[in-house]
Each structure stands twice: as structure tokens, then as C-alpha cells.
C-alpha positions in Angstrom: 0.0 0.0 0.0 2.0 3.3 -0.9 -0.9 6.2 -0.8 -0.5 8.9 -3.8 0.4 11.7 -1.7 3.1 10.5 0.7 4.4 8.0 -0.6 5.3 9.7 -3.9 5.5 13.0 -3.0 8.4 15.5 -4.5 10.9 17.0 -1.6 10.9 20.0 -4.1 7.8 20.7 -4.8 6.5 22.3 -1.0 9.5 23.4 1.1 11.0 25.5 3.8 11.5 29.4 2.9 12.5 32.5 5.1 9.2 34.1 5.0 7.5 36.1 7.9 5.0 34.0 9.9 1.7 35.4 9.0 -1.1 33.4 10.4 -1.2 31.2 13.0 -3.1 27.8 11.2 -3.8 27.4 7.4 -6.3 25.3 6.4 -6.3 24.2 2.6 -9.7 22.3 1.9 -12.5 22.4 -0.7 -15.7 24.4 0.7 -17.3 21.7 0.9 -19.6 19.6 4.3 -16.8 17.4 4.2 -14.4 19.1 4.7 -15.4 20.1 8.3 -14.8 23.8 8.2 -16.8 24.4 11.4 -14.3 22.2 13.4 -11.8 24.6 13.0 -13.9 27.7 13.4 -15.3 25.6 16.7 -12.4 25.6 18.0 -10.6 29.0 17.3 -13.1 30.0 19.3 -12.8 28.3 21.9 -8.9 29.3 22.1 -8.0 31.9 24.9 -6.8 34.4 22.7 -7.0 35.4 19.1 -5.5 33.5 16.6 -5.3 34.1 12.9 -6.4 31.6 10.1 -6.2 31.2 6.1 -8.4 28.9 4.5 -7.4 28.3 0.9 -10.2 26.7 -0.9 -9.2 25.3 -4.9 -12.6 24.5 -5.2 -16.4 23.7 -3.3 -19.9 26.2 -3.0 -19.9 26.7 0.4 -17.2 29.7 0.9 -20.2 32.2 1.3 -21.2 30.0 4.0 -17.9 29.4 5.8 -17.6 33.1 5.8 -20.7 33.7 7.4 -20.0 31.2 10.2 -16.7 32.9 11.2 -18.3 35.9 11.1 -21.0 34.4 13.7 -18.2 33.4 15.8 -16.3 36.2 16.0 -12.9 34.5 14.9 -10.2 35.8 12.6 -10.3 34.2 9.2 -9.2 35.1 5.4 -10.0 33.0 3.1 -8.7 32.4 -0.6 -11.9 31.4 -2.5 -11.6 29.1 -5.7 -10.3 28.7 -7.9 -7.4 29.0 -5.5 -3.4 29.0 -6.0 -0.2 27.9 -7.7 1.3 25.3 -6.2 4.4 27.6 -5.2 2.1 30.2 -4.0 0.6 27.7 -2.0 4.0 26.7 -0.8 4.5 30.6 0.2 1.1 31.1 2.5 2.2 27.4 4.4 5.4 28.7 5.1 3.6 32.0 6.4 2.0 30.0 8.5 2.7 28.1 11.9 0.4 25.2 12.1 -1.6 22.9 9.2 -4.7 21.6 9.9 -6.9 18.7 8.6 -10.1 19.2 10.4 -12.6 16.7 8.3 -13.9 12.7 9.7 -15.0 11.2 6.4 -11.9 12.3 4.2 -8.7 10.8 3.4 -5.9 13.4 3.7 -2.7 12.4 3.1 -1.3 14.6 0.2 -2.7 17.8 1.8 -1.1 16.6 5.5 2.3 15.9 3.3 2.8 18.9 1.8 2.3 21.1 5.1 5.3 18.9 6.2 6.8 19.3 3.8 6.7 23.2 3.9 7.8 22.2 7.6 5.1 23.0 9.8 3.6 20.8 11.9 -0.1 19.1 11.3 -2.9 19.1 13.9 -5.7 16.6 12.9 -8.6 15.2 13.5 -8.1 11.9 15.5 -11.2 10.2 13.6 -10.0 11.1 10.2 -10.5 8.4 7.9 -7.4 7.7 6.0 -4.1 9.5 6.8 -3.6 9.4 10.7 -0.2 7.3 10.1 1.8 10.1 8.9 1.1 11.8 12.3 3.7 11.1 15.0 5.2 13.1 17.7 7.7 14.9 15.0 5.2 15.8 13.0 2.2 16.9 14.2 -0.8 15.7 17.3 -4.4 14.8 16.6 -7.6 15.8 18.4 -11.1 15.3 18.5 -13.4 17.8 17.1 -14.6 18.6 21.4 -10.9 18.7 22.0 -9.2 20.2 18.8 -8.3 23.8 20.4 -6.1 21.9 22.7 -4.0 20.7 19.8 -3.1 24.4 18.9 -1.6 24.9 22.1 0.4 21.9 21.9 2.0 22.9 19.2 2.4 26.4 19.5 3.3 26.0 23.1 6.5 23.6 21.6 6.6 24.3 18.4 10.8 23.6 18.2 9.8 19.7 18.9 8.6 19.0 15.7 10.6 18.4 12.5 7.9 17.7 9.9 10.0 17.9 6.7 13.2 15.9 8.0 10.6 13.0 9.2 8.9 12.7 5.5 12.0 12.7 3.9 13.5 10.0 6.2 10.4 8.1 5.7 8.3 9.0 2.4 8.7 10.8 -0.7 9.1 8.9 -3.8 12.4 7.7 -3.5 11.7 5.8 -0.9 8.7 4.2 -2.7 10.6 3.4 -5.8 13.4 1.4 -3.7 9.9 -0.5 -2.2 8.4 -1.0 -5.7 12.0 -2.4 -7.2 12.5 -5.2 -3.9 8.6 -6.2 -4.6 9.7 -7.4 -8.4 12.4 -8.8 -7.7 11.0 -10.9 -5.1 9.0 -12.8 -8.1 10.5 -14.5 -10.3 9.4 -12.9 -13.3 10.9 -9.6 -11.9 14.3 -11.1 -11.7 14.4 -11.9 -14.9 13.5 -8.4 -15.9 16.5 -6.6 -13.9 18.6 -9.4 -14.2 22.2 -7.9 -15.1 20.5 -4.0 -15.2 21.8 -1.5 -12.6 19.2 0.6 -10.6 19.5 4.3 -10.0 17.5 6.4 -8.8 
């Protein structure tokens, strides 16, 4: 099983760069019920102080809506409606940003939570999310429930210099890694022997 987004991922394509921190979490989902949009806002609320958010949005109908509930709430939030960003501009407003998060249940999230690494900031998600809670460890990010998930801010603001999200993917991920996993599966068979039989691998 090697997932799209991790597991063949470029290191060049989202990484570190000596821009000013901006906002304090960045959320880059479609507007869309998914996407659980009101988690986030939930919770910014509930957070003892103010804290500044960007929700980048590619694509979805509900922006309108997801303006109107962090309006009801009171909390800080721009948001970049669709058709959203470059890729490098996206890679800019992550590394404005101090913490990613992947707020939705019913999703599977494991380019989006790869590239925030990437960009090296660390992820706080949803501890129910579907598919892409493995790429969380203690170097990389924490996970909450929805009741819980303005705790998580404060654990990683409050130590932010424990993580290393980028150094952990690249140790782990990326598609170098998954080519190396892809060559020892073929030449366990037989018929994948034969194949590479007297051809050197580089990669």
C-alpha cells in the first residue's frame, strides 16, 4: 500500500522558505460539508486568545457559508476562495504560516497533510480522520477530537521547536523511498528477476 500523496511525493515541490509568519493555522480544503470547516472555526473560538487563520479553498460552493459562520463566531479568518493557488504560491502562505490543519472525519488526507510537512510546519488533525492518521507522529504533528481540537493548537504552539515535519517525510516518504519499495517487490517474483537481471538501478 503506498498512498498517492506521501508515498510519492516530490521534496521539491513544497519546502521551507524564510518568510515572515503570517497566520497562525492554514487550512487548505475544498468548501465543501466534508471538509469540516466548522471544526476549526469551533475551535478558534474556543482558544484563549485570538488567533489568525487562512483557508485556501481550490474549489467547493460553500465559501459564502464558511464566511458567514466565522463571522458568527467572532474569529479571525481570510480566506482564498476558488479557484485557489499555484502550487508555489501555495507553498508561500504554508510557510507564512505556523500550524496545518486537517479538520474533516469522512476524508482521506494524506497529500494535503504531506505537503504542510513538507513546507515544515507541523499538522494538527482530526483523530477520527479516515485515512491519513499514520503520517502523524510526535515529530510531526498531534491529533484531536473535534470537542478537544483547540487543545492541539496549544500543543503545538506552546513547543513548536519539537517538531521536524520535513526531515521526518524525507526519512520516511517521498518517492524515493517508494521506488526502492516497488523495485524489492519485483524482484521478489520470479518474473521480476528476470527483468533486472544484469541492469543496474539508480535512482
Amino acid at each position: 500500500m503506498l498512498p498517492i500523496g506521501p508515498e510519492f511525493a516530490s521534496p521539491t515541490m513544497f519546502g521551507p522558505l524564510p518568510l515572515e509568519k503570517v497566520y497562525d493555522v492554514i487550512y487548505i480544503a475544498a468548501a465543501q460539508p466534508y471538509k469540516r470547516h466548522d471544526i476549526l472555526f469551533d475551535a478558534l473560538a474556543k482558544f484563549p486568545r485570538k488567533l489568525k487563520a487562512l483557508c485556501v479553498c481550490g474549489y467547493g460552493e460553500l465559501v459564502d457559508d464558511l464566511k458567514a459562520m466565522a463571522d458568527r463566531l467572532a474569529v479571525d479568518v481570510d480566506f482564498i476562495e476558488p479557484p485557489g493557488v499555484s502550487y508555489s504560491a501555495l507553498n508561500k502562505l504554508i510557510n507564512q504560516s505556523r500550524l496545518g490543519v486537517v479538520c474533516g472525519i469522512d476524508d482521506g488526507a494524506p497529500a494535503i497533510i504531506t505537503e504542510y510537512m513538507l513546507a515544515g510546519i507541523p499538522v494538527l488533525a482530526n483523530a477520527k480522520l479516515k485515512c491519513g492518521l499514520q503520517y502523524i507522529r510526535r515529530e510531526t504533528g498531534v491529533t484531536r477530537t473535534a470537542e478537544n481540537f483547540h487543545t492541539g493548537f496549544a500543543d503545538i504552539l506552546g513547543d513548536i521547536g519539537r517538531f521536524s515535519p520535513r526531515q521526518t517525510v524525507l526519512e520516511n516518504w517521498v518517492w524515493q523511498h517508494s521506488i526502492e519499495k516497488l523495485t524489492n517487490a519485483i524482484l521478489s517474483t520470479k518474473k521480476g528477476r528476470h527483468i533486472f537481471k544484469g541492469k543496474e538501478q539508480r535512482f
